[in-house]
ROSE-924275 format. One line per 4 residues: number of its first residue (from 1); their letters; for each residue z, x, y of C-alpha. Coordinates in nm, 3 decimals, always signed. Example, Ala and Ser with C-alpha at 12.3 -4.5 7.8 and 13.67 -1.06 7.14 Angstrom:
// residues 2
1) as) +0.780:+1.230:-0.450  +0.714:+1.367:-0.106
END
This chain:
// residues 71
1) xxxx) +0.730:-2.556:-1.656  +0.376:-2.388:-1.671  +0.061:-2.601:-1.620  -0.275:-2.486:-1.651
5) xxxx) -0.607:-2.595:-1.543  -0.955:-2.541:-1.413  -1.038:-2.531:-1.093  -1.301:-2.812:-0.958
9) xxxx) -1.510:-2.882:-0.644  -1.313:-3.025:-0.354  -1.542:-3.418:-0.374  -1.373:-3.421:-0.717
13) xxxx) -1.051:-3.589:-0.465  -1.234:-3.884:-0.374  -1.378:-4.011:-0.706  -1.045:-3.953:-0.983
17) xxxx) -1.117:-4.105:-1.332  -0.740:-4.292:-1.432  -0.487:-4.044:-1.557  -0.605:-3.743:-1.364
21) xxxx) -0.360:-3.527:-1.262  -0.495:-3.312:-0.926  -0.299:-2.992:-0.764  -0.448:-2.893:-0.416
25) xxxx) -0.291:-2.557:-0.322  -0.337:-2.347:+0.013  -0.396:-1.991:-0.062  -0.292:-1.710:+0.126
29) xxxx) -0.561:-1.708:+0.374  -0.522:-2.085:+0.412  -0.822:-2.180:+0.184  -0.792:-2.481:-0.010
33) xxxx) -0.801:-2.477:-0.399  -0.835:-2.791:-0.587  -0.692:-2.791:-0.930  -0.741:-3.022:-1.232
37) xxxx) -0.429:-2.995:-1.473  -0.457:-2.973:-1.798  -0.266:-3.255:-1.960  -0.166:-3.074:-2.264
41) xxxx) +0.026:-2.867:-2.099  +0.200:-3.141:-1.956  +0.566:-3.098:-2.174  +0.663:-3.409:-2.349
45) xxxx) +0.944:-3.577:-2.326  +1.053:-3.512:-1.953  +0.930:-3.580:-1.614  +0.612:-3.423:-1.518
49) xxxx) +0.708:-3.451:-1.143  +0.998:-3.640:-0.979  +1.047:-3.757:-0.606  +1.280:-4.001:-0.415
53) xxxx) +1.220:-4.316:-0.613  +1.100:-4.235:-0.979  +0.897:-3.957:-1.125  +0.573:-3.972:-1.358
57) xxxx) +0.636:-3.930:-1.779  +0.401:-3.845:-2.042  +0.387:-4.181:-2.272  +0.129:-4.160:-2.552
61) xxxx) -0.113:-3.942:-2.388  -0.084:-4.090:-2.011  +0.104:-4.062:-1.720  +0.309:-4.341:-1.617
65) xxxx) +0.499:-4.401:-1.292  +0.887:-4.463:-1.407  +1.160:-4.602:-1.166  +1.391:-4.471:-1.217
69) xxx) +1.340:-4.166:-1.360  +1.482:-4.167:-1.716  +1.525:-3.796:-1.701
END
């Protein structure tokens, strides 16, 4: 899977619209990087991410919280 995005200012984390999806990454040098994904490049028709107790799907257009995962 390959996601894109843009990055955005770090506030952006305490003020998400619904159906945001958000990466923070620590770079090499241990700076912080705040990410806004790109929801078409979201693929259809699996899970988007999966942990212990259900994973997030794409359903028309919007992620939705599944348990459990279907996939």
């Amino acid at each position: 899977m390959k996601l894109t995005g843009v990055e955005v200012p770090t506030k952006t984390l305490f003020k998400l619209p619904p159906n945001t999806v958000i990466a923070v990454i620590s770079d090499d040098k241990g700076e912080i990087r705040v990410v806004k994904v790109d929801h078409g490049s979201i693929p259809k028709d699996e899970s988007f991410l999966k942990v212990a107790g259900g994973c997030f799907v794409p359903v028309n257009g919007r992620l939705v919280w599944v348990n459990p995962c279907p996939y």
